[in-house]
C-alpha positions as CSV (number, residue, x, y, z in Angstrom):
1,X,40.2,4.4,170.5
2,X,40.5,3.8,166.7
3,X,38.4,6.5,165.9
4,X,40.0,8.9,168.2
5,X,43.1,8.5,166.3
6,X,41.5,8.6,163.1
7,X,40.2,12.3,164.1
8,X,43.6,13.0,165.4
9,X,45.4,11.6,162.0
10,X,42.7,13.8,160.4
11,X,43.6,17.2,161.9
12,X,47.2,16.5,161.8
13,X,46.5,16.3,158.2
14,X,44.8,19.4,157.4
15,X,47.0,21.6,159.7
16,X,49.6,20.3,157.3
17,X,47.4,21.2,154.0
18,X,46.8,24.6,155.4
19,X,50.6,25.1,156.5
20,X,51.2,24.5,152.9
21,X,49.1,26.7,151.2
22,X,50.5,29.1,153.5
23,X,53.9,28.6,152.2
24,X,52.7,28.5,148.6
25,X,51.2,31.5,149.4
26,X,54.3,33.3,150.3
27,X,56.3,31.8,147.7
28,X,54.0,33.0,145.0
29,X,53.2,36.7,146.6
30,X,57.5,37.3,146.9
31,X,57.7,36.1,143.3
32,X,54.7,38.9,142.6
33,X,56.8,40.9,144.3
34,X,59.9,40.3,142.3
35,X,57.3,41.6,139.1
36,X,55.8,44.2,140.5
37,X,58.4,46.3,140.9
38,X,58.7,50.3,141.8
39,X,60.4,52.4,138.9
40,X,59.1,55.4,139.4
41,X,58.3,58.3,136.7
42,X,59.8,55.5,134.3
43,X,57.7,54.9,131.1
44,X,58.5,50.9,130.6
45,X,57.2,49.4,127.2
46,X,56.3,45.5,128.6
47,X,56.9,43.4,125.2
48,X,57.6,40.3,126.8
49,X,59.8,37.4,125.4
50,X,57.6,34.3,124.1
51,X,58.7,31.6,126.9
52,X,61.3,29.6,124.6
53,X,65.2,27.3,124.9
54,X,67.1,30.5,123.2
55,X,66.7,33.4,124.6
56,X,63.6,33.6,127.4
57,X,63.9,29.8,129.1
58,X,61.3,30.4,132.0
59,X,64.3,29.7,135.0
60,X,63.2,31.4,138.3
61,X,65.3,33.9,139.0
62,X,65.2,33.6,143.3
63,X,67.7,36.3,144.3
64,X,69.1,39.9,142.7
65,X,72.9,40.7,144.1
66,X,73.8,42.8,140.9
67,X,72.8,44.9,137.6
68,X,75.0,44.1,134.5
69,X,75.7,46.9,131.9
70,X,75.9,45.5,128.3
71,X,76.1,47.3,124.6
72,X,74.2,45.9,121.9
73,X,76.8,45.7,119.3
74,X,75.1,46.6,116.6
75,X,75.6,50.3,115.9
76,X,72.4,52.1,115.1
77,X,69.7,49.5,116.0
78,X,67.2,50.3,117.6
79,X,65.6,49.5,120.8
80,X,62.6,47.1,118.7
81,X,65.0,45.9,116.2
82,X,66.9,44.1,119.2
83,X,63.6,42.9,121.0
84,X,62.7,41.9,117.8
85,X,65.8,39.5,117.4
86,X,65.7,38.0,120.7
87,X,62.4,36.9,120.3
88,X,63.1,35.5,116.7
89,X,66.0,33.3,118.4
90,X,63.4,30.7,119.2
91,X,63.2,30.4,115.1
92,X,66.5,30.9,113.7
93,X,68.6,29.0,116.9
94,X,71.8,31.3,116.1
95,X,72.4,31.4,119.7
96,X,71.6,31.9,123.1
97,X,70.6,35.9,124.2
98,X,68.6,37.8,125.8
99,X,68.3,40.6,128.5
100,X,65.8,41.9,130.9
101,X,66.0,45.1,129.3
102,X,66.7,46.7,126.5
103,X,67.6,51.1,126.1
104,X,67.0,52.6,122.6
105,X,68.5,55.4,120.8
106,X,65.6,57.8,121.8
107,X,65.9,56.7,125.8
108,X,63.1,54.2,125.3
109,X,62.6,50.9,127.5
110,X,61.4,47.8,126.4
111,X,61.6,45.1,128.7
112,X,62.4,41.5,127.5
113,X,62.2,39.1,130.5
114,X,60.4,38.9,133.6
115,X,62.3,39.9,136.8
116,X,61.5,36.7,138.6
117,X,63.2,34.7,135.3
118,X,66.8,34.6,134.0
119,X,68.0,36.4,131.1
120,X,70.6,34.7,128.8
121,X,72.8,37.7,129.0
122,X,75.7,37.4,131.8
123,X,77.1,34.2,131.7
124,X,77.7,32.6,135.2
125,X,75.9,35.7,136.2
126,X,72.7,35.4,134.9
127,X,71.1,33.2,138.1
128,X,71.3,36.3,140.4
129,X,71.6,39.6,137.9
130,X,69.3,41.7,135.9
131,X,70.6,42.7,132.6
132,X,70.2,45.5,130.6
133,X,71.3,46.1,126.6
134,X,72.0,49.6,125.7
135,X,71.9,51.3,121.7
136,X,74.8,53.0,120.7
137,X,74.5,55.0,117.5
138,X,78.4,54.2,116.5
139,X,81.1,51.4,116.7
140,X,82.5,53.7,119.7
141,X,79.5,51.7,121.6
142,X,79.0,55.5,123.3
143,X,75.6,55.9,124.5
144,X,73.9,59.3,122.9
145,X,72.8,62.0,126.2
146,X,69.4,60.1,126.0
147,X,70.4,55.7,125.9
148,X,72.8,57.3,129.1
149,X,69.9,59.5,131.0
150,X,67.6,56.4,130.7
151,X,70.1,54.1,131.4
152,X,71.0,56.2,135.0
153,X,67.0,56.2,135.6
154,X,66.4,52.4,135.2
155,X,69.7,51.4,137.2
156,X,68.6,54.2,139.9
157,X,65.6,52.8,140.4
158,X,66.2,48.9,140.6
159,X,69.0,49.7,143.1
160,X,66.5,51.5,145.4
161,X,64.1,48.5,144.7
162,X,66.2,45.9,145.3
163,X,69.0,47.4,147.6
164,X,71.8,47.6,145.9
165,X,75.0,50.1,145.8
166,X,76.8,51.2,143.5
167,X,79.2,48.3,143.8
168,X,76.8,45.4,142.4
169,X,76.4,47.8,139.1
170,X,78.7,45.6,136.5
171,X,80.7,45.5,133.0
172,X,79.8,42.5,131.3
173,X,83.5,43.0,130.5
174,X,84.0,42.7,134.9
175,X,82.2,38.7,134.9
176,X,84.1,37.5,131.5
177,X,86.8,40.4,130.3
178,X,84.6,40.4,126.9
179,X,84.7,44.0,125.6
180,X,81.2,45.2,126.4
181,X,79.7,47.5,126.6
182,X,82.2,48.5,124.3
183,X,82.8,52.8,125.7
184,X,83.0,51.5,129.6
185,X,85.7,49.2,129.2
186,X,87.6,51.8,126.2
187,X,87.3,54.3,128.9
188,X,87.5,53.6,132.3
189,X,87.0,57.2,133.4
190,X,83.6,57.3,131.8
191,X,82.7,53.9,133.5
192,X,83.6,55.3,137.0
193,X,82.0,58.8,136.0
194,X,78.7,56.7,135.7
195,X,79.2,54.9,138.7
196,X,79.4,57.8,140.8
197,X,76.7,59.6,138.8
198,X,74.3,56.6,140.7
């Protein structure tokens, strides 16, 4: 009798252990799946934040709802020169940035953060956005024809990806009112111009 239950306490236990792993499977391939991504015909430059408390923290990111829009601030920069600065954050500690992506003055991507990870870009926005930072050549914050044809590309294709419309694409300016990026929120017309070019 004691035995029997011993056999029966013993299967019990590893249809548990294998239900598990079964879960842990799925878990890890939908977070593979959150990474490998589709962005088709899109030439991605992968330069990965070091895993650090300012500006790449290593937070899952579990769910994608929206896309936030932000300018960089810093007429003229380019695309590296930003990458560069988020990644030196871990050093200096001026603050708290970062963003999943980041648009240069030549239409070049560099992406900064994981899509299965936070960005410290969108304030109470950042658990269930992407972000992406955009060069402007000018302190009109106006993206040049090539930042803007990029820019419609990479939002284009993580809406297909991840099912979105053209109604989760968002100002930072639309989560906190700050003025960015800087030409959408100057010019509404322009903003809603984009949206419709999606």
């Amino acid at each position: 009798m004691s035995k029997h239950v011993s056999h029966k306490g013993f299967f019990t236990i590893i249809i548990a252990v294998v239900i598990m792993a079964l879960i842990t499977s799925f878990i890890f391939i939908q977070r593979i799946n959150i990474k490998e991504y589709s962005l088709d015909d899109l030439d991605i430059d992968y330069q990965l934040l070091t895993i650090n408390d300012y500006s790449r923290p290593g937070i899952s990111l579990n769910e994608i709802n929206g896309i936030v829009i932000h300018y960089t601030a810093n007429p003229g920069t380019t695309a590296q020169e930003n990458r560069n600065y988020f990644e030196d954050l871990q050093y200096t500690q001026l603050t708290y940035a970062s963003s999943h992506y980041i648009i240069g003055l030549d239409g070049e991507i560099i992406q900064c953060i994981p899509l299965d990870e936070i960005a410290y870009a969108s304030n109470n926005r950042n658990e269930d956005t992407i972000s992406i930072e955009c060069c402007h050549e000018d302190s009109s914050g106006e993206f040049n024809d090539e930042t803007y044809e990029s820019l419609q590309n990479l939002v284009r294709a993580l809406m297909s990806t991840y099912n979105l419309d053209k109604d989760d694409i968002l100002r930072h300016y639309d989560i906190t009112g700050k003025e960015c990026p800087k030409y959408f929120v100057d010019h509404e017309d322009a903003w809603e111009e984009f949206l419709d070019s999606l």
